[in-house]
N, C-alpha and C positions, 0 to 999 in steps of 0.2 A: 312545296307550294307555299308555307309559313314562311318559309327564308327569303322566296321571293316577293312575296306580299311586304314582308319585314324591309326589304332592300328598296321598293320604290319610296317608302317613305310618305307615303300620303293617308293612311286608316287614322283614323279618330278612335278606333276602337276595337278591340283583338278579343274574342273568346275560344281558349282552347280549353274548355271543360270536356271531362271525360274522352282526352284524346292520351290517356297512358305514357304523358313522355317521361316523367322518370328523371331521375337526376341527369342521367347524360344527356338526354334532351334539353334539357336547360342549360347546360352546359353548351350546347350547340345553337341556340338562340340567344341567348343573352348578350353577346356581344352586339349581333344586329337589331335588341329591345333598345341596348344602350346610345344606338345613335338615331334611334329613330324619335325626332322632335316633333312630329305631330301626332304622335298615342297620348290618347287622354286617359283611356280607359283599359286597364289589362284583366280577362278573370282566368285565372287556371285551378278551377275549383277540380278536385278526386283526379289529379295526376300521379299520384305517387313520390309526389317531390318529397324529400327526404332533406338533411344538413347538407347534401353537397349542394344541390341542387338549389336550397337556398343561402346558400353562400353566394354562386352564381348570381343568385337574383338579388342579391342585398348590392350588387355592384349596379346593377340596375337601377334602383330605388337610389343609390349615393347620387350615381351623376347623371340620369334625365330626370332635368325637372318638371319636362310635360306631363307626364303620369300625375294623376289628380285623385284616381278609381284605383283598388288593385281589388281583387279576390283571389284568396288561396285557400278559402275553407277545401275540407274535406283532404287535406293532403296531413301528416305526421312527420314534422321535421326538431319536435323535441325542444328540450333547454337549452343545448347547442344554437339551433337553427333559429330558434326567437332570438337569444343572444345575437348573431348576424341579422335579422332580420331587422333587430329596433337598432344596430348600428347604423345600416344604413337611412334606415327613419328620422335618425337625429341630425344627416348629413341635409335632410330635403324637408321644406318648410313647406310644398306646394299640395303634397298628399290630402286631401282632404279626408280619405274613409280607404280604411283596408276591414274585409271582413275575415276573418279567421275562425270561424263557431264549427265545429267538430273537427278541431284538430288535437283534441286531447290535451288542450292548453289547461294547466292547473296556478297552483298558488305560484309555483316555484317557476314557470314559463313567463306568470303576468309582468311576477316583479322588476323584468327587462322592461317593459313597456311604461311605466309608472316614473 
């Protein structure tokens, strides 16, 4: 149902909190995040996303620049996973706010963002 909602292409705004997709779920949407030009807004807060999963999405964040919102607290994707994640961050100028607060980000996570 998210793949097909993903595929018309017209939502301003996507919440899939606490729907458990997990890296390979991301892996299975992400391609259809990436060409959808009117999401403003994504939250995937307590999915289980991990480093693959945001790898997946750091491709996301590089090239749609409609995304303005994202939320991914609650998910543990590590020093790895911020490292891709503030990649693609540097690629997209449009981002206005991503929240990240309980994801066990520390000193050694921040200094990608900084």
């Amino acid at each position: 149902k998210t793949i097909e909602m993903l595929k018309e292409n017209n939502e301003t705004s996507l919440s899939l909190d606490y729907c458990k997709i997990g890296d390979e779920g991301m892996k299975k949407i992400c391609p259809f995040l990436c060409q959808n030009d009117s999401l403003k807004e994504i939250s995937l807060i307590s999915n289980g996303i991990g480093v693959e999963g945001i790898i997946a999405f750091s491709e996301v964040i590089r090239t749609n620049k409609s995304i303005i919102n994202i939320s991914l607290s609650e998910n543990c994707f590590g020093v790895k996973g911020m490292m891709h994640l503030c990649e693609g961050i540097r690629f997209n100028s449009s981002i206005q706010t991503i929240e990240l607060h309980k994801n066990g980000i520390g000193a050694e996570e921040l200094k990608y963002l900084a």
